[in-house]
C-alpha positions in Angstrom: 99.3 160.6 -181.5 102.0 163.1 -180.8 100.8 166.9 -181.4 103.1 169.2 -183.5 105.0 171.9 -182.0 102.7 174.3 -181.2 104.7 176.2 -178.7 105.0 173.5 -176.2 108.4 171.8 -175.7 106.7 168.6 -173.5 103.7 166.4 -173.5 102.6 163.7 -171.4 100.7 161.0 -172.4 98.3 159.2 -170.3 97.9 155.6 -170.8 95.1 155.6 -173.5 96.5 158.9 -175.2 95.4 161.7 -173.7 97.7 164.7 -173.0 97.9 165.1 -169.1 100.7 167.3 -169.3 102.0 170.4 -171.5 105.2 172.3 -170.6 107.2 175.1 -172.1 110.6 176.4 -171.5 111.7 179.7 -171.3 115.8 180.6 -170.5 114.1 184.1 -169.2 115.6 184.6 -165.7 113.8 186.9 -162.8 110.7 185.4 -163.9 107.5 185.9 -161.2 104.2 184.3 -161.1 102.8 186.9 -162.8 105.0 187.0 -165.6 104.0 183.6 -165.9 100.1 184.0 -165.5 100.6 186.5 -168.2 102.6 184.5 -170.7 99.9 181.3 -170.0 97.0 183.6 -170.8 98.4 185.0 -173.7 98.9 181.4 -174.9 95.5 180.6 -174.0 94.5 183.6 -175.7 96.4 182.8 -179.7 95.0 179.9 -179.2 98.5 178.1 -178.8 98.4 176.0 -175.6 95.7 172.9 -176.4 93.5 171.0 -173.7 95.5 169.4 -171.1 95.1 168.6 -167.2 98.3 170.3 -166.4 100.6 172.5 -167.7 104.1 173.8 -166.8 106.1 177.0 -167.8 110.0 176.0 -166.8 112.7 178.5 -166.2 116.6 178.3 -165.0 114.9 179.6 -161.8 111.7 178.2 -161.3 109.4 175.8 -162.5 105.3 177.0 -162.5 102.3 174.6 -162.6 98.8 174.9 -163.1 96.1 172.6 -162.8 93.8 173.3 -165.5 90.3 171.7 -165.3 88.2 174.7 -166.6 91.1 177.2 -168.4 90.1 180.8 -169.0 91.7 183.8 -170.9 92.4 185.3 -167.5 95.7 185.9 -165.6 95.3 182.8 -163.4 98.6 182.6 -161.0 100.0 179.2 -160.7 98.8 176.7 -158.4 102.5 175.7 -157.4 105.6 177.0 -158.1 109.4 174.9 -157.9 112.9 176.0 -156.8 114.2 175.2 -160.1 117.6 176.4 -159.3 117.1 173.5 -156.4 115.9 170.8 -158.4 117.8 171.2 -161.7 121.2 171.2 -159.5 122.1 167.4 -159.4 121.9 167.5 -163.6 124.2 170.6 -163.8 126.3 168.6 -161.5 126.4 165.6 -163.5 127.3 167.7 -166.2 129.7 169.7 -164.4 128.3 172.7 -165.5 126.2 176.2 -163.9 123.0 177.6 -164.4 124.7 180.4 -166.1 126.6 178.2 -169.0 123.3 176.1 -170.0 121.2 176.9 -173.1 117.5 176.8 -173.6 118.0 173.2 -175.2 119.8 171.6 -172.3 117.3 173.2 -169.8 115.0 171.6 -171.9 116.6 167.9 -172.0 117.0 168.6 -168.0 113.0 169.2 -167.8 112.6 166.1 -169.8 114.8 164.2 -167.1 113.4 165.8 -164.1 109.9 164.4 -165.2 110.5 161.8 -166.1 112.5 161.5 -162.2 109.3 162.4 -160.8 107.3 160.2 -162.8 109.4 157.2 -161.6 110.4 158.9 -157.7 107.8 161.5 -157.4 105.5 159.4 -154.6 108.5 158.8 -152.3 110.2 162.1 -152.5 107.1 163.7 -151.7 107.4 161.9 -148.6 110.8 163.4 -148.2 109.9 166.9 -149.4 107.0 168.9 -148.0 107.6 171.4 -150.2 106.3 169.3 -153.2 102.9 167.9 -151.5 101.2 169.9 -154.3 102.3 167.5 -157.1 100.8 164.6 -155.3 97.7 166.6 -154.0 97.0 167.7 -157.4 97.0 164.5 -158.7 100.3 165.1 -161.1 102.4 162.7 -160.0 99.7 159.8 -159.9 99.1 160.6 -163.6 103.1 160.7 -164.7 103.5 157.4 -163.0 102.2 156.0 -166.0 102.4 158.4 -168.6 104.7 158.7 -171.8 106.6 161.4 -171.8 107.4 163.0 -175.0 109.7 166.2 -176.0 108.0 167.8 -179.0 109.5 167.9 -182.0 110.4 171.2 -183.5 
């Protein structure tokens, strides 16, 4: 039952089909929470970001969640916010490449990795990170641990 691209560049599937998870990318850079509250909103408001639990805006520098069990058209700050520039390092390493020199569609396949990382790790390196207790409290990494994890096509 994938969704067509409506903006979103993930989805996550929960084990009888319902989307648990939307993300978006952005390559943007000196992003805040507030430009992300505002760019959420103004999905919320064309009517471009469907129903879902969770959803995550990702940039080269930070990663933004929200847990979404009543959405409104307001400017809601995120609930949690990621170091992106910390987590994305060990792919740009891999690849032997900077922040600098990747494109929106290879920060998009390292999104795609890095949930899928957390979908399979998440539980244990929460218990090796403080600093991502939010994704357990909020229930997100209990629901990617069995979730299908889908780029959207374009």
């Amino acid at each position: 039952m994938p969704m067509q691209d409506q903006g979103i560049d993930f989805i996550a599937y929960d084990d009888v089909g319902r989307v648990i998870l939307l993300g978006e990318v952005k390559s943007r850079v000196g992003t805040s929470g507030e430009w992300a509250a505002r760019f959420r909103r103004n999905m919320l408001a064309h009517g471009i970001l469907p129903s879902a639990l969770f959803f995550l805006i990702a940039t080269p520098e930070r990663m933004y969640f929200w847990k979404q069990d009543h959405p409104g058209l307001t400017e809601e700050p995120p609930g949690f916010t990621v170091d992106a520039t910390k987590e994305f390092r060990p792919y740009l390493e891999k690849l032997n490449q900077t922040r600098q020199a990747v494109g929106e569609r290879a920060l998009e396949l390292m999104v795609f990795s890095w949930l899928k990382d957390i979908a399979r790790t998440g539980s244990e390196r929460v218990k090796h990170d403080p600093s991502m207790k939010w994704l357990a409290e909020s229930g997100l990494i209990d629901s990617l641990g069995s979730a299908r994890i889908e780029m959207n096509p374009a």
